[in-house]
C-alpha positions as CSV (number, residue, x, y, z in Angstrom):
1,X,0.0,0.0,0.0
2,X,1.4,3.5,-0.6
3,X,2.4,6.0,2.0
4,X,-0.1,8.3,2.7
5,X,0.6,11.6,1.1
6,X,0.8,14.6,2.7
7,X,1.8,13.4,6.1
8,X,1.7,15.3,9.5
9,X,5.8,15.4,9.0
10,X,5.5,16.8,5.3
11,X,7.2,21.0,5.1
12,X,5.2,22.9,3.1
13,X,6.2,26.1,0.6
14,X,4.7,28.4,-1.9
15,X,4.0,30.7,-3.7
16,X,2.1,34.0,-3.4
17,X,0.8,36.2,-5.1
18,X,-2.9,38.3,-6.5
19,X,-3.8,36.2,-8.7
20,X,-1.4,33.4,-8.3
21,X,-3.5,30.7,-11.0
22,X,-1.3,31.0,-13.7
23,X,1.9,30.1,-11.7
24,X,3.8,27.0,-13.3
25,X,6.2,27.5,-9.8
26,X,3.9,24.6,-8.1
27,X,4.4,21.9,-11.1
28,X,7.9,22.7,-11.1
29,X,9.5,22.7,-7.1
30,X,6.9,19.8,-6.8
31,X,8.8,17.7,-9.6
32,X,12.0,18.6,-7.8
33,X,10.5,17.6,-4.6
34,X,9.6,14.2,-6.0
35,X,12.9,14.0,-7.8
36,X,15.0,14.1,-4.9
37,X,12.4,12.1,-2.4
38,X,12.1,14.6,-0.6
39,X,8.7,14.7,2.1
40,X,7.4,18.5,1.0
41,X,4.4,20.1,-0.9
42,X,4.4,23.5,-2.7
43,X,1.5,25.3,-2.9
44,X,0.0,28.1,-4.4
45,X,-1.5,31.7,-2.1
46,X,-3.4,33.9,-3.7
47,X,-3.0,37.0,-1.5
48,X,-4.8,40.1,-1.7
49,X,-2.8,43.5,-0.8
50,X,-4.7,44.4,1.9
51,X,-3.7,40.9,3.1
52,X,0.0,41.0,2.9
53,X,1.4,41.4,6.0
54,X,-1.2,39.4,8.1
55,X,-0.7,36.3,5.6
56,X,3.4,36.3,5.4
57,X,3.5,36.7,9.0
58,X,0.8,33.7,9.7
59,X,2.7,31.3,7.4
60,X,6.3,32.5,8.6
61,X,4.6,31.1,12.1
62,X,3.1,28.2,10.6
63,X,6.7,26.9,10.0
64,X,6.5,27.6,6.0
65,X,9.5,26.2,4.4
66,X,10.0,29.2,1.9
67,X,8.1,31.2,-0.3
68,X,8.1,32.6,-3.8
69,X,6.7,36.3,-3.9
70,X,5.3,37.2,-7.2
71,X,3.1,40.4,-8.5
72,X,2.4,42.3,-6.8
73,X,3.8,41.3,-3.9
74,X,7.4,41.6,-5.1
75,X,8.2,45.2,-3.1
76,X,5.4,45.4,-0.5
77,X,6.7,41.8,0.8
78,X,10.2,43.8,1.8
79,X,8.2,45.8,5.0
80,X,7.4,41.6,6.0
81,X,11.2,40.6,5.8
82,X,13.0,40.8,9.3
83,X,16.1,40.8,6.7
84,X,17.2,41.4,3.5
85,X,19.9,40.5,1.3
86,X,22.0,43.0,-0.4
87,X,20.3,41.6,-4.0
88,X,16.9,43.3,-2.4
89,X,18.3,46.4,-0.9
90,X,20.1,47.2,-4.1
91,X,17.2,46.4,-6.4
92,X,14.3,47.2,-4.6
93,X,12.5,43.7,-5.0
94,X,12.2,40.6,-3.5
95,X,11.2,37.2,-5.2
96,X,12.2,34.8,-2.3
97,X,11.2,34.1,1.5
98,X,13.8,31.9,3.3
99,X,12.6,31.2,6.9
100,X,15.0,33.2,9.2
101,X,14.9,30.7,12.5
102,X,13.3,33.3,14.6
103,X,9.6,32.9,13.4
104,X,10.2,35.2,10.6
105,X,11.8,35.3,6.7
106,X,14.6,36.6,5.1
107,X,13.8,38.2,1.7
108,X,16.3,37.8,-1.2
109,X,16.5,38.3,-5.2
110,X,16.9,35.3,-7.2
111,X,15.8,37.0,-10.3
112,X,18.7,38.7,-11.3
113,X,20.8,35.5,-11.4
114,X,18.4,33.2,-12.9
115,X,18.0,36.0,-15.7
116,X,21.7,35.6,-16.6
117,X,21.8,31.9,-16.1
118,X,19.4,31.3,-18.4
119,X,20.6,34.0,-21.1
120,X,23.8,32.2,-20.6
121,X,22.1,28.7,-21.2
122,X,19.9,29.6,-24.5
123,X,21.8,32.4,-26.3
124,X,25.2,33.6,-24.7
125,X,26.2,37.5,-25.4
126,X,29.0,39.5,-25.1
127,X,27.5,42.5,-22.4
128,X,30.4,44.0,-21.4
129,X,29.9,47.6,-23.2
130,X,27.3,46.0,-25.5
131,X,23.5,47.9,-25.6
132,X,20.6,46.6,-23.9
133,X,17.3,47.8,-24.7
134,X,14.8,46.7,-21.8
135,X,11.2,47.8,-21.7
136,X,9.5,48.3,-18.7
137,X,10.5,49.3,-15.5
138,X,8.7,47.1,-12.6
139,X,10.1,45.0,-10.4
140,X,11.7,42.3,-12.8
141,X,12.8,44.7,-14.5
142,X,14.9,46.1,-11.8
143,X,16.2,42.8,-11.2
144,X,17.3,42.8,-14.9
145,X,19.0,45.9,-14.6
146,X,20.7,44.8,-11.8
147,X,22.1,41.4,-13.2
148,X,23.1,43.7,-16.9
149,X,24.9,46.2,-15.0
150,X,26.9,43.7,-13.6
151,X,27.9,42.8,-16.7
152,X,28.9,46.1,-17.4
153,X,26.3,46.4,-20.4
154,X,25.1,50.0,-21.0
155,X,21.1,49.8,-20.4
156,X,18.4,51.8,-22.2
157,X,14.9,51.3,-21.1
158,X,11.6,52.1,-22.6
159,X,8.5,52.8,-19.8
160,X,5.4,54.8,-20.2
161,X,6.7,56.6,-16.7
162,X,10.3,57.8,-18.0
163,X,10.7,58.8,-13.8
164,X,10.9,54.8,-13.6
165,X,12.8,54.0,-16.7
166,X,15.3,56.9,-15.8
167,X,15.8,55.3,-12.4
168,X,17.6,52.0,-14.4
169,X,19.0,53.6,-17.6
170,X,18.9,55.8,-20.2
171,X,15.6,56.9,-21.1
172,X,13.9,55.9,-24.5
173,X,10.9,57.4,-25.4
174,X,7.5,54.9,-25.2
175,X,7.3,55.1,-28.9
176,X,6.4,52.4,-31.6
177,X,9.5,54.5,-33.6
178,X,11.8,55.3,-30.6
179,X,11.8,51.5,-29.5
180,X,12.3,50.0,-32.9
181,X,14.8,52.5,-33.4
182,X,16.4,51.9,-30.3
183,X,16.2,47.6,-30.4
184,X,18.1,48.4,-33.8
185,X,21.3,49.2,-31.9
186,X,20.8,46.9,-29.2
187,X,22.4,43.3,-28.6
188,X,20.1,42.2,-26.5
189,X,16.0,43.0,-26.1
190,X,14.2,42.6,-23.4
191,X,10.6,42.3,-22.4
192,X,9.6,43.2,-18.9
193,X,6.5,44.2,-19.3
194,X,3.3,41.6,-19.6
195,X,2.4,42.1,-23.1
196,X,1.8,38.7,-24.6
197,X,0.7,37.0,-21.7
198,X,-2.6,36.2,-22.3
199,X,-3.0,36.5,-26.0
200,X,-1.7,34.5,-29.2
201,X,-1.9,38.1,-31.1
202,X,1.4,40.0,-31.4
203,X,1.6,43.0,-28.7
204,X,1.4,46.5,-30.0
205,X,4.2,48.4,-28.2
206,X,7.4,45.5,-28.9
207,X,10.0,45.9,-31.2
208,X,9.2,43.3,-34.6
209,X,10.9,45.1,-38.0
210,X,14.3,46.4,-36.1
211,X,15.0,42.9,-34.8
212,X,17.4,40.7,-36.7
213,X,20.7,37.9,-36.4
214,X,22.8,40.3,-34.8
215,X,19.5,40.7,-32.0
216,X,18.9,38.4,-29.2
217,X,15.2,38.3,-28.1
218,X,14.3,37.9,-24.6
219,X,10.9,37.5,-22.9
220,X,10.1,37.4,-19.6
221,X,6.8,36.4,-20.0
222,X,6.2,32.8,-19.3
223,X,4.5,30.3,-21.5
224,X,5.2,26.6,-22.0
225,X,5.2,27.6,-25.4
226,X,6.7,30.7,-27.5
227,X,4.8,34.1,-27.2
228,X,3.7,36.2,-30.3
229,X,6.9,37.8,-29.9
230,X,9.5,35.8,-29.5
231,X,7.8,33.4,-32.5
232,X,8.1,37.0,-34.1
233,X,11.7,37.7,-33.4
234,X,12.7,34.3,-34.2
235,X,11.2,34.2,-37.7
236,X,13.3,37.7,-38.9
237,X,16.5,35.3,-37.4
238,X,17.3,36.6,-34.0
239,X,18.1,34.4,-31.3
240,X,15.5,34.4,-28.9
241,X,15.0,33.0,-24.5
242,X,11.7,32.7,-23.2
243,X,10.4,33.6,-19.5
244,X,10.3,29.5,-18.5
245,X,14.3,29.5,-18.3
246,X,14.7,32.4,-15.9
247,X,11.6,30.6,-13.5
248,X,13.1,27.3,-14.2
249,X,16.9,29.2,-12.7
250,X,15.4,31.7,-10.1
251,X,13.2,28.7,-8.8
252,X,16.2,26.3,-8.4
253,X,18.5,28.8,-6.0
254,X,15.6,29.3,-4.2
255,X,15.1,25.5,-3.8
256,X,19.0,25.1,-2.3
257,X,18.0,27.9,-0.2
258,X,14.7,26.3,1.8
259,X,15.9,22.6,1.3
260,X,20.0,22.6,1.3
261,X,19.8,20.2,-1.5
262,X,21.2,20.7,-5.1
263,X,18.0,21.2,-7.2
264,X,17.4,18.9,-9.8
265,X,17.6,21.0,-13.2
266,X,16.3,18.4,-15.3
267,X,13.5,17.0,-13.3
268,X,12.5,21.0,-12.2
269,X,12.4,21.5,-15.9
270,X,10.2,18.5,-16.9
271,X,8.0,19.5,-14.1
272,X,7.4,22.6,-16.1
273,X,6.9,21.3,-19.3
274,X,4.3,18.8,-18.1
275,X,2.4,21.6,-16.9
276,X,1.6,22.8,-20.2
C-alpha cells in the first residue's frame, strides 16, 4: 500500500501572489521535490494586498518552508522581511522568502541570477559595453538591470513613466518609432513588461521590424510555449530565451535555499513542461 501523502511530517512552501493561478512554480518545485524524495508540498496563495502582512507573518509562524513572492507582492513583501539580502536592498524587490529561524523570513533576489543563467544557457552574449534595450520598468525589471549592469552592459529602457525608466538607464521614449529605433542598436531585447501574456496576437508596443541575427530576443513572459513575440523575433533570425528559463533558474537557487539540496535541473524543468 502506498504511504499516505501529505503526512503530519511533510514541510510545506509556496507561492504567493494576486492572482497566483497561472503560476507554473507549483508543477515545477513539486517535480524537484519528487525527484529528490524529498517529504514537501508546494503550494500556491493567492494573497490580496490588503492581506499581505497578516498572511506572510501567519505562514512565517506556521513553519512555511520558503516562499516565492510574485506580483504584486514583489516590493510590499520587503516591510514583512525581518532581513534582506544586499540583492533586495540594491534592487528594490524581492522574489524569495527563506525562513529566518526566529519565526520570521529573510527576503532575497533570485531573479537577477536566474535571468543571466538562463541567457547564458539559450543564447550567450558578449555584455560587457554592449546595448541593452529593456522595456518596462517594474520589479523584474529592476532585477534585470541589476544582473546587466553587472555585466557592465550599457542599459536603455523604454517605460510609459520615463521617472521609472530613468531610475535604471537611459531613457527611451515609449514610442512604436523610438523602441524600434532603439532595439536596432541593441544586442540584446528585453521584455519586462506583460504584453503577450494572455493572447496569441502579437503586442502593440514590442519591437518586430528592427530585430534581426545580430538581435537576441528575450521574454520574460512565461508560457510553455513561445509568445507572439518571440515566435516574431525568431522568424526575422534573432536568437531568442523565453520567461520559462529564468523561472526554471530563479526557482532552483531558491530551492538550495529552503531545502540545502542541489536542485534537480532536469526533473525541475520537466516539471514545467508537463504543466503545459
Amino acid at each position: 500500500m502506498a504511504r499516505p501523502w501529505p503526512t503530519s511530517s511533510t514541510r510545506f512552501a509556496g507561492v504567493i501572489g494576486w492572482p497566483v493561478g497561472h503560476s507554473l512554480s507549483p508543477s515545477m518545485h513539486n517535480a524537484g521535490f519528487r525527484a529528490l524524495g524529498l517529504d514537501w508540498a508546494y503550494l500556491a496563495f493567492p494573497i490580496a494586498p490588503d492581506d499581505l502582512d497578516s498572511a506572510v507573518r501567519g505562514l512565517a509562524q506556521s513553519g512555511c518552508g520558503g516562499l516565492s513572492v510574485t506580483i504584486p507582492h514583489k516590493q510590499a513583501v520587503i516591510d514583512c522581511c525581518s532581513a534582506v539580502t544586499p540583492a533586495v536592498e540594491a534592487i528594490g524587490a524581492c522574489n524569495t522568502l527563506i525562513p529566518d529561524g526566529n519565526g520570521g523570513f529573510t527576503g532575497d533576489n533570485t531573479d537577477a541570477a536566474g535571468f543571466l543563467q538562463a541567457l547564458d544557457e539559450a543564447a550567450p552574449v558578449a555584455l560587457e559595453g554592449a546595448e541593452v534595450l529593456l522595456i518596462g520598468a517594474g520589479g523584474a525589471a529592476r532585477a534585470v538591470a541589476f544582473a546587466l549592469a553587472g555585466r557592465g552592459a550599457r542599459l536603455r529602457v523604454a517605460n510609459r513613466t520615463e521617472e521609472k525608466a530613468a531610475a535604471l538607464g537611459e531613457v527611451v521614449p515609449f514610442t512604436p518609432g523610438a523602441i524600434e529605433e532603439a532595439a536596432a542598436s541593441a544586442a540584446l531585447v528585453v521584455n519586462s513588461t506583460s504584453l503577450g501574456m494572455g493572447s496569441d496576437d502579437l503586442p502593440g508596443g514590442l519591437p518586430v521590424e528592427s530585430l534581426g541575427p545580430q538581435t537576441v530576443a528575450y521574454d520574460l513572459v512565461y508560457r510553455t510555449e513561445p509568445t507572439p513575440w518571440l515566435g516574431a523575433a525568431a522568424a526575422r533570425g534573432a536568437r531568442t530565451v523565453d520567461g520559462v528559463g529564468m523561472l526554471l533558474h530563479q526557482g532552483a537557487i531558491a530551492f538550495r535555499q529552503w531545502t540545502g539540496a542541489e536542485p534537480p535541473i532536469d526533473a525541475m524543468r520537466a516539471g514545467l513542461t508537463a504543466q503545459g
